[in-house]
KEGU-18650 format. One record per residue (C-alpha): x, y, z; residue in one letter. Coordinates in steps of 0.5 Angstrom, whole numbers, padded with zeros to 4 digits, always signed. Layout:
REM KEGU-18650
XYZa;...
//
This chain:
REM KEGU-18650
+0294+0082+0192x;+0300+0079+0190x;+0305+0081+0183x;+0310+0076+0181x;+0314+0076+0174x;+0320+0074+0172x;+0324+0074+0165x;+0330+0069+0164x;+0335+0071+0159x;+0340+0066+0154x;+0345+0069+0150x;+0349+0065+0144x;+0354+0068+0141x;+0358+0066+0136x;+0364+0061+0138x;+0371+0064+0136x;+0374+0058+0134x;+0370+0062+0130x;+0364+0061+0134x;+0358+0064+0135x;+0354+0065+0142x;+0347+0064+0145x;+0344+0068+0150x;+0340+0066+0155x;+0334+0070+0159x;+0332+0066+0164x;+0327+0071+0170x;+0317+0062+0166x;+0317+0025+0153x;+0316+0021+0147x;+0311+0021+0142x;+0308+0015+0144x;+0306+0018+0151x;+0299+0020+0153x;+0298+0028+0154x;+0298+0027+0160x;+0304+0023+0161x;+0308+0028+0158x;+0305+0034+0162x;+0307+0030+0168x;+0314+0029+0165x;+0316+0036+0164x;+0313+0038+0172x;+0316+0033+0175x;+0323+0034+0172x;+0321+0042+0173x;+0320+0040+0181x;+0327+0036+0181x;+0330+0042+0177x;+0326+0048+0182x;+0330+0044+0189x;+0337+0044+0186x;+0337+0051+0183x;+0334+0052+0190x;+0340+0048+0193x;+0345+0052+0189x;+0343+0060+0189x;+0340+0058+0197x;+0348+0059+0198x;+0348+0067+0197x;+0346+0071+0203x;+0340+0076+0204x;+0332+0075+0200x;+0332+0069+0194x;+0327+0069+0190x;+0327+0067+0183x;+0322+0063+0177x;+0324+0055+0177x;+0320+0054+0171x;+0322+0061+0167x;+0329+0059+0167x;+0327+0051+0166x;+0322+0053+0160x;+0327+0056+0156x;+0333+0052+0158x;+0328+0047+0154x;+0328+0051+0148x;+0336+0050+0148x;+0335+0043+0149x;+0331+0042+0142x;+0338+0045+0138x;+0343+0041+0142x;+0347+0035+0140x;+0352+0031+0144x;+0355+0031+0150x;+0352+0038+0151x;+0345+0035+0149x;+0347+0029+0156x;+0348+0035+0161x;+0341+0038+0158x;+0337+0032+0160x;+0340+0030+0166x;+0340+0037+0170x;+0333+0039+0167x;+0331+0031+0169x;+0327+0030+0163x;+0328+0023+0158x;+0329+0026+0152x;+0328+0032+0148x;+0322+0030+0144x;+0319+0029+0152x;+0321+0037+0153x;+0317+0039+0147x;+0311+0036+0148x;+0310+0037+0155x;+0311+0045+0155x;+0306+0045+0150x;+0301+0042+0155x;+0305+0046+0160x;+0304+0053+0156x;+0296+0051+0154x;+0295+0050+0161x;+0298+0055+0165x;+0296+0061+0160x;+0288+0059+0161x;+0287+0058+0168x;+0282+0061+0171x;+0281+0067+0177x;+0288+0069+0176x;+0293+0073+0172x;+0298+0068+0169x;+0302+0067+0163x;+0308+0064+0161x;+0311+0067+0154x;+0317+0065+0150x;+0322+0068+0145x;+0326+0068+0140x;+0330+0073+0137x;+0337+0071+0131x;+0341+0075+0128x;+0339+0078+0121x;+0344+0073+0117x;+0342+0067+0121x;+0337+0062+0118x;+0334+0056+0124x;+0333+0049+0122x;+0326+0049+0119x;+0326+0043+0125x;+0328+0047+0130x;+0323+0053+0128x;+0318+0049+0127x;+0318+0045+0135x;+0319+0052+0138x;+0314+0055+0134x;+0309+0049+0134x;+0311+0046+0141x;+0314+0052+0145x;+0309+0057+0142x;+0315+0062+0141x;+0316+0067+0135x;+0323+0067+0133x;+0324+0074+0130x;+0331+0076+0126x;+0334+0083+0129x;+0341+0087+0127x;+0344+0086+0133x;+0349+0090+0131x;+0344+0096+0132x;+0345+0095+0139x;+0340+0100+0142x;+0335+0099+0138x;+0335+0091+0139x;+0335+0092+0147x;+0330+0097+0146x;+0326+0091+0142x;+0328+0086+0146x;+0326+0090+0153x;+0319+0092+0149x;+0317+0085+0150x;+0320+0083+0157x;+0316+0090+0159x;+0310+0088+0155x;+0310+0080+0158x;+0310+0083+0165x;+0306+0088+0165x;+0312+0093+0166x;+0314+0089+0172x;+0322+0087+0169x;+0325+0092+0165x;+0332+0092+0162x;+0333+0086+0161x;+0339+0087+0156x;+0343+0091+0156x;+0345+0095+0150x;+0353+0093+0151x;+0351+0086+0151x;+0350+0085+0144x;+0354+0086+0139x;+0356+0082+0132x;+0358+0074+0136x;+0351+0075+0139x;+0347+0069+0135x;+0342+0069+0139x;+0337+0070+0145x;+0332+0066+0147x;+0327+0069+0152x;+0322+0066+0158x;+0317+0071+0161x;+0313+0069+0166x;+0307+0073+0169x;+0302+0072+0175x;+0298+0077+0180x;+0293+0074+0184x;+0287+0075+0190x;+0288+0072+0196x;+0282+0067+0197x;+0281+0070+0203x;+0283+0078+0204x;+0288+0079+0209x;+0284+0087+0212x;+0288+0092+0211x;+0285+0095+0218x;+0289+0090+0221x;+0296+0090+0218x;+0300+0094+0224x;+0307+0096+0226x;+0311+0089+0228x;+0318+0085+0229x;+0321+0081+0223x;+0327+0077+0227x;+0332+0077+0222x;+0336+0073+0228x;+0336+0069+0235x;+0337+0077+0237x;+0336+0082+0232x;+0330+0084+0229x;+0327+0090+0224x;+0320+0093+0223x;+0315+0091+0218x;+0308+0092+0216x;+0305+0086+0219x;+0298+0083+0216x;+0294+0079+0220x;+0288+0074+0217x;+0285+0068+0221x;+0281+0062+0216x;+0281+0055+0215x;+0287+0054+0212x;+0292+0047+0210x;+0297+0046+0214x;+0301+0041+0218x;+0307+0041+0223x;+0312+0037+0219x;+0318+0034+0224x;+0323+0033+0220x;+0324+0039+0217x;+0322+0042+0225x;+0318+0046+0221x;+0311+0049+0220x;+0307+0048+0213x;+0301+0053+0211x;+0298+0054+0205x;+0295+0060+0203x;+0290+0060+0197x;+0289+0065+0191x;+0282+0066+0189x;+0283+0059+0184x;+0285+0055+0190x;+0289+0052+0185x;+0295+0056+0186x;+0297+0057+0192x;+0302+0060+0197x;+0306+0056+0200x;+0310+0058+0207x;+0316+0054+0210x;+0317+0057+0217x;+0322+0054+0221x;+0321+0053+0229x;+0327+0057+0231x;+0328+0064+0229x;+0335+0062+0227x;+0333+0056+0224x;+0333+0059+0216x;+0340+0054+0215x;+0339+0048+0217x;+0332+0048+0214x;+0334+0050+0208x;+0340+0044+0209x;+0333+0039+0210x;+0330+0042+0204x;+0336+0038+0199x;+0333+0031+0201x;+0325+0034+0201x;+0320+0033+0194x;+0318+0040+0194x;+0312+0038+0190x;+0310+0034+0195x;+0310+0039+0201x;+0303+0040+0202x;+0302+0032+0202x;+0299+0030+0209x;+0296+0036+0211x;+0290+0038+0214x;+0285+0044+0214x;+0284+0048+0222x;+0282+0055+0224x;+0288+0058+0223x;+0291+0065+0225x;+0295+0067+0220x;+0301+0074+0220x;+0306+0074+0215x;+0309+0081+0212x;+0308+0085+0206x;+0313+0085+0202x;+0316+0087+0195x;+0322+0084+0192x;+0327+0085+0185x;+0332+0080+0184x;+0337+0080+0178x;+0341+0073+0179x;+0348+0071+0174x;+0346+0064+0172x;+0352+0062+0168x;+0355+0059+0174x;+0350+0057+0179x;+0348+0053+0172x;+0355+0051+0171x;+0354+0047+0178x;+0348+0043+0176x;+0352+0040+0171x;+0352+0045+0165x;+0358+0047+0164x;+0359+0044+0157x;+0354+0050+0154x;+0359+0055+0156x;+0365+0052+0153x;+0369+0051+0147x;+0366+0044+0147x;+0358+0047+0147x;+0354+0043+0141x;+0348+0047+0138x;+0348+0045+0132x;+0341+0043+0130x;+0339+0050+0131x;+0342+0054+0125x;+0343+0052+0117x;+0350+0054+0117x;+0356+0051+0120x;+0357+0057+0126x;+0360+0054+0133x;+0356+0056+0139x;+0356+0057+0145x;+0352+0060+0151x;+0355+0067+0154x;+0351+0069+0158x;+0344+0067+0163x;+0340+0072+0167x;+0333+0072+0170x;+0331+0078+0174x;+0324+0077+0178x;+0320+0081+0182x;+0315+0079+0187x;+0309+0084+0191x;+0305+0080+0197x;+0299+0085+0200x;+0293+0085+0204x;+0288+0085+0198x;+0284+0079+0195x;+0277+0077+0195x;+0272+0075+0200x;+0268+0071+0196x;+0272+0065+0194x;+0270+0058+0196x;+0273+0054+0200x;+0279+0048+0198x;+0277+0042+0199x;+0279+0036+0204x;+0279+0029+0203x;+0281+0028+0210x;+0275+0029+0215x;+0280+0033+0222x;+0273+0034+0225x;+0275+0033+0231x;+0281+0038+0231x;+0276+0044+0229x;+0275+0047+0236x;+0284+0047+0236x;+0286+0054+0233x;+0293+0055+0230x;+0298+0061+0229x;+0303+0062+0225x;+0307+0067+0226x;+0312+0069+0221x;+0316+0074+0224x;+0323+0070+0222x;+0326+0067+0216x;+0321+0063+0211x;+0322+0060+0205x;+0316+0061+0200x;+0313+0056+0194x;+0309+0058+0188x;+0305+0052+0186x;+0299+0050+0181x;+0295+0044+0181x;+0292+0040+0176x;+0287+0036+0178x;+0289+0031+0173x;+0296+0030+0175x;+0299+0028+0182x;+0305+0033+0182x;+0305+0041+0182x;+0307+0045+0178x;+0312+0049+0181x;+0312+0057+0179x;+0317+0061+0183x;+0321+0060+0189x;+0325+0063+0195x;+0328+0065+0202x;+0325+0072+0204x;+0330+0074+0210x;+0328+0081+0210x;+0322+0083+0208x;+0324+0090+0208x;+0329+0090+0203x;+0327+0090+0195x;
//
């Protein structure tokens, strides 16, 4: 069974020209298009965005791990109360055309993923504004309306007792996966507001790994060095393929609704982490699993359990928002009054357990490609060396996945 959670955070506080300031917590198309077309808008732009954010936070050593679509949703929601050049940056690095675009597509974004069948998953935004703050009956109507989202005035002059709130519902999103978010002393009279994305997933394997077959076994953390882990073994038709260019293999493992998948990114060499990871900025990750096919597959990958508390403001900053930090920040259609804003501070802690339990009874993923001829080949991926992991969810409606959570686990032992 798998567990994954992430809470994304943002700040605004008040600008003390005086301003006010946002806070963001990370971890989850124009109005003459069609539904589909404005789903599809939001997912590609969120696939483009998982790559870069993927480039940039790939640079830090040690395990990686983070939800795209939690930071992507809620710097979504900034995106509807922002004006000027701050409203420009937004649109570039969140690779959408407008905001009306934004709205309309994470509607159909958050209907689809909160009522998918076969698996826990649940996306979640929120919003909490200073007592003596009032929105814009235009911005509170998109959020309510587009993004689902409450917006719930707080005192947090009362410190303890609004992270208390706040963490409340943090805790209540991902089932006790993220707790404490906030931080008492992150709050004060220039907090303005904090807008929340809460993304949930737990899942069975399509296919259980048996638990009597997990052992004792080497994890290659370089060419020589290597540590002990729990190793779960499994064997099936799975998707899979060699990819040359990126000299790596690619697999796909299913959850009990095929329509959310793991994917595996194992480089060939066991020190080759780096120069896949270099590969990866040219790749569409929602166009990884394309041109795979379904052999017999021998399958051992590690059980693993991560916690990961990422510092956003400047990684975000790298990706070209560096505007909604500074004296220059425009969120000027999200109050009625005049206060300044910009953005303090933004964090996603994300949490991820892989196990061996999953359910026997799944049906099988379909295959448009006949590789009948290949059945008597039986292939092995071993992953007992640096990989990178993708969570994805397919639409049958749209030709791109939606891209959930991503990363780099270079230790499985490590949380």
């Amino acid at each position: 069974m798998k567990h994954t959670s992430s809470l994304f955070r943002f700040d605004i506080k008040i600008k003390r020209t005086p301003h006010f300031g946002l806070l963001f917590l990370l971890l989850l198309v124009h109005a003459t298009m069609s539904a589909k077309q404005e789903l599809q808008t939001v997912v590609q732009g969120n696939g483009l965005f998982t790559k870069q954010l993927y480039d940039v936070l790939s640079k830090e050593k040690g395990n990686v791990f983070f939800s795209p679509i939690s930071v992507h949703a809620v710097l979504s929601m900034a995106y509807q109360g922002s004006k000027g050049a701050t409203h420009d940056a937004l649109a570039k690095s969140l690779n959408l055309p407008d905001h009306i675009a934004a709205a309309e597509g994470y509607y159909d974004v958050l209907t689809q993923l909160n009522n998918i069948s076969g698996v826990e998953l649940a996306l979640a935004n929120k919003i909490y504004i200073k007592d003596s703050l009032t929105p814009k009956a235009s911005f509170r109507e998109v959020i309510e309306k587009k993004f689902l989202s409450g917006i719930e005035p707080i005192k947090f002059t009362e410190s303890e007792k609004a992270a208390k709130t706040i963490n409340t519902w943090v805790e209540q999103k991902t089932k006790d996966k993220i707790k404490n978010l906030i931080n008492p002393g992150d709050l004060d009279d220039s907090t303005a507001l904090i807008l929340l994305n809460a993304i949930y997933f737990k899942g069975n394997w399509g296919l259980k790994f048996n638990k009597d077959a997990t052992e004792k076994d080497k994890f290659y953390v370089n060419d020589n060095d290597s540590i002990e882990v729990d190793m779960m073994s499994n064997k099936g038709k799975f998707n899979y393929k060699e990819d040359q260019n990126l000299d790596a293999k690619v697999l796909e493992l299913p959850y009990k609704n095929p329509d959310v998948s793991m994917i595996i990114i194992l480089p060939n060499k066991r020190n080759g982490i780096a120069e896949l990871e270099a590969k990866l900025v040219g790749v569409d990750l929602t166009k990884i699993t394309e041109n795979m096919f379904r052999p017999e597959v021998v399958v051992r990958l590690p059980k693993f359990k991560i916690e990961t508390t990422i510092e956003l403001n400047e990684p975000l900053k790298k990706l070209g928002l560096g505007v909604l930090f500074g004296q220059k920040a425009d969120f000027s259609e999200m109050l009625e009054s005049a206060e300044p804003l910009a953005v303090s501070k933004v964090v996603q802690k994300a949490f991820i357990e892989v196990n061996e339990e999953g359910t026997e009874a799944a049906a099988a993923t379909s295959v448009k490609i006949d590789f009948r001829m290949l059945e008597s080949l039986e292939i092995s991926v071993i992953v007992d060396h640096p990989f990178v992991l993708v969570l994805q969810e397919k639409n049958k409606e749209l030709s791109t996945p939606n891209l959930l959570f991503a990363g780099r686990i270079n230790d499985p032992t490590k949380s």
